[in-house]
N, C-alpha and C positions, 0 to 999 in steps of 0.2 A: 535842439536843446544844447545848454552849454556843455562845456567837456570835462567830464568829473575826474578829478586827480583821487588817487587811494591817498589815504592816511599815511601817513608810517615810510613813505617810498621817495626817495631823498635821488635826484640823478646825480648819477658819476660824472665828475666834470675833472678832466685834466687841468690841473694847478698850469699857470704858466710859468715857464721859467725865466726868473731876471738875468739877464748876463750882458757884458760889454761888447757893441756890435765888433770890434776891434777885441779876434781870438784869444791874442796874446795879453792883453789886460783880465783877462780871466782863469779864476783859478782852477786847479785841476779839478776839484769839484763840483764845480759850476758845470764845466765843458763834459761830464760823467751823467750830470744830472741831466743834462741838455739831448743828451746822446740816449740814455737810455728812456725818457721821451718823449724823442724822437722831434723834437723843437729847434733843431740848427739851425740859427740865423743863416738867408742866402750871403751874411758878410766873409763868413768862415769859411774860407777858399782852399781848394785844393794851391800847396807853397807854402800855407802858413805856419809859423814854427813858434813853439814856445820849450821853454826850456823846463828838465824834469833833474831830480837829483836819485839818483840809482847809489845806494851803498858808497857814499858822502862824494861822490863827483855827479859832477855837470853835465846835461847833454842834449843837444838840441835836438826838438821835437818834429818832424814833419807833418801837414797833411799829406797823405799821396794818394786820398781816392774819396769819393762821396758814393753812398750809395752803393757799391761796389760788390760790399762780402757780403754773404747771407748767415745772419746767426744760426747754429749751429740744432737752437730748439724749436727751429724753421717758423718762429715769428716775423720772418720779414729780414729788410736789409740794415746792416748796421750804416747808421748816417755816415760815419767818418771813418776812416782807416789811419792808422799812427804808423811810420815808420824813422827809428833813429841816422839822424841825416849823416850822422857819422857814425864809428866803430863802436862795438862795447870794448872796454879795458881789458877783458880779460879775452885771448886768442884760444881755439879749443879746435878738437877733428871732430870730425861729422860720428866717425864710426873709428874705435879703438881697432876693431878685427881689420882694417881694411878692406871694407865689403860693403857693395851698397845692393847688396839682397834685404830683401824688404822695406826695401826704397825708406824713403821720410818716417812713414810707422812706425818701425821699429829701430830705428838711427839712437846712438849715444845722444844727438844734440836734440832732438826729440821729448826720451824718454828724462834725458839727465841735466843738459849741461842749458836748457830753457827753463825748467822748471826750478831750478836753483836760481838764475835771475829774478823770475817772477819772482821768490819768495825774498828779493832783498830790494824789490822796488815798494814806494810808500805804500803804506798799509790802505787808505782812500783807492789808490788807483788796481791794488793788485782786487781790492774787493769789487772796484767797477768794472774789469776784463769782462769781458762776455765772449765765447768760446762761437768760433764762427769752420765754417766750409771749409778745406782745403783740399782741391785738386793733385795728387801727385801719382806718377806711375809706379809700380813697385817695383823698378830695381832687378838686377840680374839681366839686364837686357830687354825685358816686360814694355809693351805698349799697351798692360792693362792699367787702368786706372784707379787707385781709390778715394776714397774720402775719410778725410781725420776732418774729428773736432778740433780745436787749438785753441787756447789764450795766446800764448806769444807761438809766431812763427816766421818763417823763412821765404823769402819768395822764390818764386818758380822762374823758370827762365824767360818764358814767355811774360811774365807777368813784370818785365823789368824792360825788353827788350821788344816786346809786341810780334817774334817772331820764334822760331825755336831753331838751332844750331847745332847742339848740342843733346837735347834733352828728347823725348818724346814726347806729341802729341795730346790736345786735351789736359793740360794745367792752368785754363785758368786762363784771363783773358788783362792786359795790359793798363796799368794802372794811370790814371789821368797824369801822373806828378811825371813819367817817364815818358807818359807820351807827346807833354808839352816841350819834352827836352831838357829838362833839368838834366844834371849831370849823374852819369852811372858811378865818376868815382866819390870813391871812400877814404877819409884817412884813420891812422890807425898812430897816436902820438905825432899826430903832425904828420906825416908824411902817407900819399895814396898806398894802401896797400888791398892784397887779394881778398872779398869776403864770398861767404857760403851763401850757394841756392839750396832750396831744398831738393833741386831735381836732379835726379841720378843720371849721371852721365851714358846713353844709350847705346855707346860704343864698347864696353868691358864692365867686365863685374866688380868692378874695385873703387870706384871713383865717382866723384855728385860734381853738379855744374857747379862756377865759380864767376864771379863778376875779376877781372883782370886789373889789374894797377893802374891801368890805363881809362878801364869804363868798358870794355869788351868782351865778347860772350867768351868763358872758357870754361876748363874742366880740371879737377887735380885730385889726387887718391884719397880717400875718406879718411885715411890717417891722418894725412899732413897738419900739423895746427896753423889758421889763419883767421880771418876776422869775425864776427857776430854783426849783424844790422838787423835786427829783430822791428816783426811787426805785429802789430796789436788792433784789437776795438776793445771800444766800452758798449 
């Protein structure tokens, strides 16, 4: 017999998405809609950068992972990872008390000084974030590990450097864009300076890992103010 279809019963078909096989021809929209998805041309390569405007300046965009982070409402892996290839404008401490007891969680850059970014990046991209996994130890010397959801965050030290130096164990595993060799430094007005990991330095109670002027694993007191390189999905 033939195969009888019900009446009334319409299949769900995912829309395709248009976009330019060439990342950076496309708008933040597109690249949002693509992502969430889950439709990434194989042209959108881990390196490619397109530029975002944060609270009226400029700032170039990296890819630095495919496939990488796991969202956060355990649907699966976000196709793309964003990381700013240079500093944000404005320089901030991890932690006001100088304390990195309860590691990343509970951190000023965390609860305060990320969440105020998001809120002045374009209105399209902060509504496309999608809150993914994040590995980090808690701090006080701790080699336990937990997991924050996150829209914008901080990378881990492992996850910059593919080894860990500084930090404890289990954060998270080495991004394609760091592992090709791209460059660890950051500039901050022009010139390389120090930016924040999210991983608490495993030597004393006071201090989160830091990426060095140079591009080298290091460590410096939660107070200190130094650079933002936030990273994100849609």
């Amino acid at each position: 017999m033939g195969r009888v279809l019900m009446s009334g019963i319409v299949p769900l078909l995912k829309a395709p998405v248009t976009y330019n096989a060439n990342f950076a021809d496309n708008d933040w929209a597109t690249i949002i809609k693509a992502c969430h998805k889950n439709q990434v041309p194989e042209t959108w390569v881990v390196g490619n950068q397109k530029a975002m405007t944060i609270n009226g300046a400029d700032y170039v965009i990296d890819i630095i992972g495919k496939g990488h982070d796991d969202y956060a409402d355990g649907s699966g892996k976000a196709p793309l990872t964003f990381q700013l290839h240079d500093c944000y404008a404005d320089r901030k401490m991890m932690n006001g008390g100088n304390t990195n007891s309860g590691g990343w969680t509970s951190c000023d850059m965390r609860s305060t000084h990320l969440p105020a970014i998001l809120a002045l990046m374009p209105t399209e991209v902060q509504n496309g974030i999608q809150e993914v996994n994040k590995l980090t130890s808690e701090g006080s010397r701790s080699t336990t590990i937990s997991t924050t959801a996150d829209k914008l965050f901080l990378l881990s030290e492992i996850e910059i450097f593919g080894n860990i130096t500084y930090s404890a164990s289990g954060e998270g595993t080495q991004y394609a864009y760091y592992k090709a060799g791209n460059s660890k430094v950051k500039n901050y007005n022009g010139s390389a300076n120090r930016w924040w990991q999210r991983s608490p330095y495993i030597g004393n109670y006071t201090s989160f890992c830091a990426v060095s002027n140079s591009g080298l694993a290091d460590y410096i007191s939660a107070n200190d103010v130094y650079c933002i390189s936030f990273a994100f999905c849609f």
